[in-house]
C-alpha positions in Angstrom: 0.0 0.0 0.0 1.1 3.3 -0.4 1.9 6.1 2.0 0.6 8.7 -0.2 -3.1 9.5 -0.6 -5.3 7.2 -3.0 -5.6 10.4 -5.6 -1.8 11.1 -5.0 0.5 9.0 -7.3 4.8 10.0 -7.6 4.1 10.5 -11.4 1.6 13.7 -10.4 4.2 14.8 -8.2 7.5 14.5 -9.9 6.8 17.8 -12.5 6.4 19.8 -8.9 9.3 18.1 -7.3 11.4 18.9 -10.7 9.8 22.5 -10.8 10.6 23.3 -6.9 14.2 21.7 -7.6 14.7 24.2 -10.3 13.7 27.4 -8.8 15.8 26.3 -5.9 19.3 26.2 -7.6 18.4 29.4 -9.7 17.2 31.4 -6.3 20.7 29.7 -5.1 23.2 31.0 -8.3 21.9 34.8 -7.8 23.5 36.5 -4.8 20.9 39.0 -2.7 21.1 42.5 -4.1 22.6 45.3 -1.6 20.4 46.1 1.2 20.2 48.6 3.8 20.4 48.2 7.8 17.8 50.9 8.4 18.7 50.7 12.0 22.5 51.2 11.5 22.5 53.1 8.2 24.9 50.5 6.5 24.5 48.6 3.5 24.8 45.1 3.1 26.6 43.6 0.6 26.3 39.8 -0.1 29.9 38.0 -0.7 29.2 36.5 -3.6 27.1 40.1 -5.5 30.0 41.7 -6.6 31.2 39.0 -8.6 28.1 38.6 -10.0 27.9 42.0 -11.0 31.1 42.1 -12.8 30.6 38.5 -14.3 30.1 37.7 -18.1 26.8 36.8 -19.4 28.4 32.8 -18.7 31.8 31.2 -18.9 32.4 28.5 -20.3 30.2 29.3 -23.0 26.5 27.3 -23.2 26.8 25.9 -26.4 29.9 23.7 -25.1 27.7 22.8 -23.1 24.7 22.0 -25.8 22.5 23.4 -28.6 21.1 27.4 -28.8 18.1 27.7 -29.1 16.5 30.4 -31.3 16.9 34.0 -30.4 13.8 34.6 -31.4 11.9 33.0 -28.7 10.8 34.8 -25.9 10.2 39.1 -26.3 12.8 39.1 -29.3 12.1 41.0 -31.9 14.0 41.5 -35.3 15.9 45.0 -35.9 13.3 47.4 -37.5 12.9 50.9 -38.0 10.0 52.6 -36.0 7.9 55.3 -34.9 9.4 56.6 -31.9 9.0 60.6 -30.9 11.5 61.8 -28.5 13.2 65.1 -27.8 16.9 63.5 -27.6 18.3 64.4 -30.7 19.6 61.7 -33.1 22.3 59.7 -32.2 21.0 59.3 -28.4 20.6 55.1 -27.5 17.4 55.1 -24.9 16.8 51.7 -23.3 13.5 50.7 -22.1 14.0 47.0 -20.0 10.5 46.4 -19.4 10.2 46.1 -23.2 13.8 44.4 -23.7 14.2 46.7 -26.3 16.9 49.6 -27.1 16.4 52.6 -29.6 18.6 54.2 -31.8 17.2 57.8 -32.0 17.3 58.6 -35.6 15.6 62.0 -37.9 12.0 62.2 -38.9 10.8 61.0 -35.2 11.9 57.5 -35.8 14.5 55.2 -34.2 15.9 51.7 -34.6 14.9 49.3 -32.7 16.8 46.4 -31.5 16.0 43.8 -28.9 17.7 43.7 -25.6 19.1 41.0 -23.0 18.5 43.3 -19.5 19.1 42.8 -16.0 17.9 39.8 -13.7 15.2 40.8 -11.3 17.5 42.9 -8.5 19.7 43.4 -11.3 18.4 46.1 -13.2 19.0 50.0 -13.1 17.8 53.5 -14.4 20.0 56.1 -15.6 22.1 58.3 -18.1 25.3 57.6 -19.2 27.8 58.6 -21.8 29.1 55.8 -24.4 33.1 56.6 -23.3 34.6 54.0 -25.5 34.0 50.9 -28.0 36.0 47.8 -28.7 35.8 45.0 -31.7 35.8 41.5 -30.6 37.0 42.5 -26.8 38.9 40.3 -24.8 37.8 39.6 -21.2 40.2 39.7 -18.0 38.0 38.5 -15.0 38.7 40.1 -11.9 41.3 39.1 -9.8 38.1 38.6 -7.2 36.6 36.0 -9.5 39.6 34.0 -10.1 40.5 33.4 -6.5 37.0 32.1 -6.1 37.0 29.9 -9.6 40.7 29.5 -10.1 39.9 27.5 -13.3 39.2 31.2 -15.3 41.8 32.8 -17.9 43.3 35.5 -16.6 43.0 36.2 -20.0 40.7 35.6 -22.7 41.1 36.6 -26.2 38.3 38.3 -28.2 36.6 35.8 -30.4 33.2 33.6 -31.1 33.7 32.1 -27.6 34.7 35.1 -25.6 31.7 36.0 -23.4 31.4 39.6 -24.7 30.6 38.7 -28.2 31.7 40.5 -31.4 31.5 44.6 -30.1 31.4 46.1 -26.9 29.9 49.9 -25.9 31.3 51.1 -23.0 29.0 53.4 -20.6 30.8 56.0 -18.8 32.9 54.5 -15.9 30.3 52.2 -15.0 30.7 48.4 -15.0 28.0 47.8 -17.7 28.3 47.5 -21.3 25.8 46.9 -24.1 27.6 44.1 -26.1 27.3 41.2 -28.1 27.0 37.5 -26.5 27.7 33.8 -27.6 24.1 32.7 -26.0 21.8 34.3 -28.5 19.0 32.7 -26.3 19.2 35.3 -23.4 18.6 37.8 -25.7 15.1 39.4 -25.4 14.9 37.9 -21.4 16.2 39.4 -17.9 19.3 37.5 -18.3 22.2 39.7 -17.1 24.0 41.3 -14.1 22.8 44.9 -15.8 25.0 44.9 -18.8 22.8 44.8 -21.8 23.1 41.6 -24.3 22.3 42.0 -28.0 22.6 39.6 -30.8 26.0 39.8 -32.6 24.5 40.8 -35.6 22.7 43.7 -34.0 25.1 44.6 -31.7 27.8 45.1 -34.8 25.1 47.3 -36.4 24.6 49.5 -33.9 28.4 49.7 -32.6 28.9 51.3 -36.7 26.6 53.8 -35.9 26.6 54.8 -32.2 29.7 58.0 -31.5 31.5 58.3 -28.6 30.0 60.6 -26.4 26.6 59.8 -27.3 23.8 59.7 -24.6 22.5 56.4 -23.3 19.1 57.2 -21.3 18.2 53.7 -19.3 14.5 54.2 -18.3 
């Protein structure tokens, strides 16, 4: 006889049991954000946030570890020109997360729009920056913090189709985030990052001929 109720079989539980296991280990990989001792005045920074913050989108790269799948699952949209009325004069990059999408601001009231990986949930931010510098194919040098924790990183890795950062890089301000290209295709369109913003290769070479240094970058 079994233990469980008569309408209560393992093969109606297993999907909940698999489910619960899953959000488990994600709630586990993401760090708590900052938070503030209201009593004290201090914030509260959790060990592990600061390398998430600075890490790549993944390392090694997913599709070592099996197939993509399609970018354009999920809230990705192709590249399109569209109506889009804004006071920033052309040239300006406005990002808009809750729509995973990023606009070009271009003449005639119009801008291009691209789709966007964005921050995870406690991940995200508002805010204006300047693009201060761009970089084809960039290489990646984790943190000297992120290697003592996972000793088997580079401390060097050379731009290419496996390199994290993808085919460009836009640089905003001093900050730590970037709007670049990414080897996982898939988290594009999704809240995928640690508040850098992911874009297709092909979208994110596009945009990277076009965007100046100096231009604005409004995060909404």
């Amino acid at each position: 006889m079994s233990d469980l109720p008569p309408r209560i079989r393992l093969g109606s539980l297993l999907p909940i049991l698999l489910w619960a296991g899953v959000v488990t280990d994600t709630m586990a990989e993401q760090p708590s954000p900052p938070a503030l001792d209201r009593r004290s005045g201090k914030v509260w920074i959790d060990s592990g946030y600061i390398e998430f913050l600075m890490s790549p989108p993944a390392y090694p790269p997913r599709h070592a570890r099996g197939a993509l799948v399609s970018p354009h699952r999920g809230a990705f949209l192709p590249r399109q020109l569209v109506e889009y009325h804004s006071q920033e004069a052309p040239g300006t990059i406005i990002i808009d997360p809750r729509r995973y999408a990023l606009y070009y601001i271009v003449r005639g009231g119009k801008a291009l729009r691209y789709s966007v990986g964005v921050g995870r949930e406690g991940y995200g931010w508002h805010g204006t920056e300047t693009v201060s510098r761009k970089r084809a194919w960039p290489d990646w040098r984790p943190p000297a913090d992120m290697r003592a924790r996972r000793p088997e990183l580079p401390a060097h890795m050379a731009g290419g189709p496996d390199n994290p950062l993808g085919a460009r890089a836009i640089y905003l301000g001093h900050t730590l985030y970037r709007i670049h290209g990414s080897n996982e295709p898939e988290s594009v369109g999704r809240s995928s990052s640690s508040g850098c913003f992911r874009m297709t290769n092909e979208d994110v070479i596009d945009l990277y001929e076009r965007v100046k240094i100096g231009a604005k970058v409004i995060v909404l």
